[in-house]
Structures are given as structure tokens and as C-alpha cells.
N, C-alpha and C positions, 0 to 999 in steps of 0.2 A: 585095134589097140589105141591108134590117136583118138579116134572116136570117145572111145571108153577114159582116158586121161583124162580129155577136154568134160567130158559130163563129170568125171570126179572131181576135177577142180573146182568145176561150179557149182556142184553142189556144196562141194566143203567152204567156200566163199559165201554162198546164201546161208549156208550153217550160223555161220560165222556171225555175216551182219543179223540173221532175225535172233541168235543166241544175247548179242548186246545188249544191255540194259538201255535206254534214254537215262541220261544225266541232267539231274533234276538240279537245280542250285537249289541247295540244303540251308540258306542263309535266312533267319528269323527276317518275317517280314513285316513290315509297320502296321499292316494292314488286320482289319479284323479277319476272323474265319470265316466271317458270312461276305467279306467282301472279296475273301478271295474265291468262296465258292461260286460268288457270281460272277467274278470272272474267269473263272476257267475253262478252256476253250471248248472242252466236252465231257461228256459225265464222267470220262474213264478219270479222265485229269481230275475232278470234285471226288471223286471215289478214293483216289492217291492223298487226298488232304484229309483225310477223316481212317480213324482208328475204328478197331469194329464196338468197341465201346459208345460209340457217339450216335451209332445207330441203336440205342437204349432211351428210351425216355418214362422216367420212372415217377405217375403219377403218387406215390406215396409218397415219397422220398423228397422231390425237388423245390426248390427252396428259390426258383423265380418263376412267371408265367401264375402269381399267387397273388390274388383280389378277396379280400374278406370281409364281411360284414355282420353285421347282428344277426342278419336269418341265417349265412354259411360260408358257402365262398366256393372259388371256380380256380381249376388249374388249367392252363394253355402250354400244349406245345404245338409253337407256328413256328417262322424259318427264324427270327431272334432267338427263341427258348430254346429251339429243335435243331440244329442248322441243316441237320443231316436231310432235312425237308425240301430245303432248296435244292430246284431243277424237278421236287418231285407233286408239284400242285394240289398239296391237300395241307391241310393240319385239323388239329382236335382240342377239344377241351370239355373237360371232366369236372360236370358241377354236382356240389355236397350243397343239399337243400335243408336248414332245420327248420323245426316244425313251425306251420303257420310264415318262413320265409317267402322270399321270393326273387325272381331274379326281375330288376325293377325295368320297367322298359324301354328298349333300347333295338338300335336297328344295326348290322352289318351293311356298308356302304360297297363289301368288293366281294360279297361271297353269298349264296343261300346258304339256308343250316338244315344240317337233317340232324333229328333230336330225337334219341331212345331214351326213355326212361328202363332202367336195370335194377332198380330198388322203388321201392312206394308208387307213391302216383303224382300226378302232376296236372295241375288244368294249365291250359294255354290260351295265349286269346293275341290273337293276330290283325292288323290292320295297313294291308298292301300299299294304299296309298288312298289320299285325297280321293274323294267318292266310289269308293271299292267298298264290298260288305265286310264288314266287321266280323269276323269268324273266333268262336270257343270252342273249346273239346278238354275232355280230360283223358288223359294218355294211363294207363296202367302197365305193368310191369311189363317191358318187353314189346311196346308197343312203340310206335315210332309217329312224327309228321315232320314235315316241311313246310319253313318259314322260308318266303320269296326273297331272293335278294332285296336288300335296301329296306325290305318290311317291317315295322316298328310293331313288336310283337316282347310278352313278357311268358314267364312260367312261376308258376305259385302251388307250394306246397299247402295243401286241405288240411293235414295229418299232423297229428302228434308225433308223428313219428317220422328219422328223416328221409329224404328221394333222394337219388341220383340218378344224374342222365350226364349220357355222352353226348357229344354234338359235335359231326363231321361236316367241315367246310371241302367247297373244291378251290382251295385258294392256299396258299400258303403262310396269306395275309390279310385275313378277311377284313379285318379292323372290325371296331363297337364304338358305338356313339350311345350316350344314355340319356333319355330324352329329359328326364326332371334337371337333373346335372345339367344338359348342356343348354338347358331354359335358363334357367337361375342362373347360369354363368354369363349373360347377357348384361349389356346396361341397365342400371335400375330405371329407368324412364321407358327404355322397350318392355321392362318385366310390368308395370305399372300401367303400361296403353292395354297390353296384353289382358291381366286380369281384370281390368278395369278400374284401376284405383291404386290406391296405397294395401300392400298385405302385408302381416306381421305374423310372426309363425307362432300361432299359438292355436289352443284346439276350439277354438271360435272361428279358425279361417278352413277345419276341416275340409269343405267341401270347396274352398279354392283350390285346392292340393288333389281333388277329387278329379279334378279336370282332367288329371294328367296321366291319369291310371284308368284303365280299362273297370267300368262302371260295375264289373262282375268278381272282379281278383279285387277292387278297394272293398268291397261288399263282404268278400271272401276272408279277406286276413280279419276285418272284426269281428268274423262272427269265429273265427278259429280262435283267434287270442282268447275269447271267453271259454272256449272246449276246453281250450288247453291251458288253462286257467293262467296265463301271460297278461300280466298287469299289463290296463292302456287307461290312463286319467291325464287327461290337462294336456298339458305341451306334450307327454309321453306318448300321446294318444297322434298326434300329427309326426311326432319323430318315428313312431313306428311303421307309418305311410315311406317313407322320406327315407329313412336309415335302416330299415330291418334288411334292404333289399342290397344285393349285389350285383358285378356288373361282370360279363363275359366278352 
């Protein structure tokens, strides 16, 4: 019988203490969501800070992680748009391609991208780095490749009609740098040593602007615009280089 008391007590004691909740302090914190998800001390604890709605991210619907341009535009959920992402090492983004668009070129500095196209088609053209081959393909529905981390690589719709592609990073935060953008955002004396001179953006400097685009997708979008009967004359004709594209 002591025996038998002694094991009941303790178990009704262990009952007791694993039945208690942890006592969380419920007090609004100053802190964003995403900075409290990075610091909490383990997933269970990120899991208690998020509602099961927040593991939703709803590419139709959401109204940030939203870049748009004259060819289409791209949605992102990474650990800013998504939070529920963080501790979980990936994020996504969903580009709407219109016709003759493009998504202009540009590199991820912390992530590779793997890219299905799931509507239309899509050419690619890829360029790993400083004396590495320069590689194109055109992707069809449901077809997939991989751009290398850091690879300054673009996508360009042929079609009249519009693409979309998904594209999975293993990063939460891959970041994008776009390479006409972050030229041009240079001082006018480095842009000037660069192309060699003084340029003025007009369609007489076309094939200065040529430079900066893979020699196959600039080749690509003029001969679409004319398919697709998409006025390009004068200045409209370099802005369509320069502006049609968007950036993921």
C-alpha cells in the first residue's frame, strides 16, 4: 500500500506539472512579427506567434510582395511578405508574363531559382558569371530549369499570349538586383567610361541599351512587338528595351 500511495502521488504531481500551460506574457510587443519570429527560441515558440491563417499566402489576393511593369509583374512571398516562412528556408514568387514582356535581367545574390513555367512558354538565357557559357532554352508548359545562385539571367515571353512561372528559392530571402537598374543607378561619369561616351536615351542609342540584354531576348522582343502588332517607333522603341520588363 505505501508503495502503491507513493507511485500515486507522483504520478498525480507529474499530472499536474505536464497538465500546466507555460505562461506566456500576453503584452503587445514593440517588435515586428518577423522580429519576433527570429527570435524565438524554437519553432514550437514561432508556431505560438502565428494564427493558422498566416500560414496562407494568397497569390491572387495580396496586395504586397507586388512589382509591376508594362510587360506584367511578379508576386513574392519571402519571410517580409510571408513571415510564416521564417525558420522555414524557402520562399516563391509568381510571375504574370504579358505578351512580348519580359522579366529584365537581373541576378539573386543569396539564393538559386528553380523556374516552371505553368502557362505559355518562355525563353531563358543565362549567364553564370565572367567567362562561363552563355546558355538559352525556351521552357514550355510545365517545364522547368535552374538559374545558379548569383547568375544574371532573364525570362521573355515570344507569345502573344500571356506565361506564367513559378520560381522556388532555397532562401527565405534570396534578394534581386537588376542589372539595367542597378547600371544606370551609378554615377554619370562611371555610366559614361562604361559605354564609352556621353548616351542619351533616345532610339538612335538602341544598341547601347543592346549591351545590357542578352543579344537573343533584345532580338526577341522586336521581332514580337511587330507579331503582336505592339507599336515600337523613336524613344518608344528603347523604352520598350528599358520599361516593358519587370523585376523579381
Amino acid at each position: 500500500m505505501h508503495f502503491s500511495a507513493v507511485s500515486s502521488a507522483a504520478l498525480a504531481l507529474a499530472a499536474g506539472v505536464f497538465a500546466t500551460p507555460v505562461q506566456r506574457d500576453t503584452t503587445a510587443s514593440p517588435l515586428s512579427l518577423q522580429d519576433q519570429l527570429e527570435l524565438a527560441g524554437t519553432a514550437v515558440d514561432r508556431l505560438a506567434l502565428l494564427q493558422p491563417s498566416d500560414f496562407i499566402f494568397d497569390f491572387n489576393t495580396s496586395t504586397v510582395g507586388i512589382v509591376e511593369g508594362e510587360g506584367g509583374k511578379t508576386v513574392k512571398a519571402d519571410r517580409d511578405t510571408f513571415p510564416a516562412l521564417i525558420g522555414n528556408k524557402g520562399s516563391m514568387t509568381l510571375g504574370f508574363i504579358g505578351a512580348c514582356g519580359f522579366n529584365t535581367p537581373h541576378t539573386h545574390p543569396r539564393a538559386a531559382e528553380m523556374n516552371i513555367v505553368v502557362q505559355g512558354r518562355l525563353m531563358a538565357a543565362v549567364t553564370p558569371e565572367n567567362g562561363a557559357k552563355h546558355l538559352t532554352h525556351t521552357l514550355n508548359q510545365y517545364q522547368m530549369t535552374v538559374f545558379p545562385q548569383g547568375a544574371l539571367h532573364t525570362e521573355f515571353n515570344p507569345d502573344c499570349e500571356p506565361a506564367v512561372f513559378v520560381a522556388a528559392f532555397p532562401s527565405e530571402d534570396p534578394g534581386v538586383q537588376q542589372a539595367a537598374q542597378t547600371f544606370f543607378g551609378f554615377e554619370d561619369d562611371v555610366i559614361k567610361a562604361v559605354l564609352g561616351g556621353d548616351v542619351s536615351i533616345n532610339g538612335a542609342n538602341l544598341d547601347a541599351f543592346r549591351t545590357l540584354i542578352p543579344a537573343n531576348v533584345a532580338l526577341g522582343v522586336e521581332e514580337c512587338l511587330q507579331k503582336c502588332n505592339i507599336p515600337m517607333t523613336g524613344q518608344k522603341a528603347t523604352a520598350s528595351y528599358i520599361m516593358r520588363g519587370i523585376s523579381n
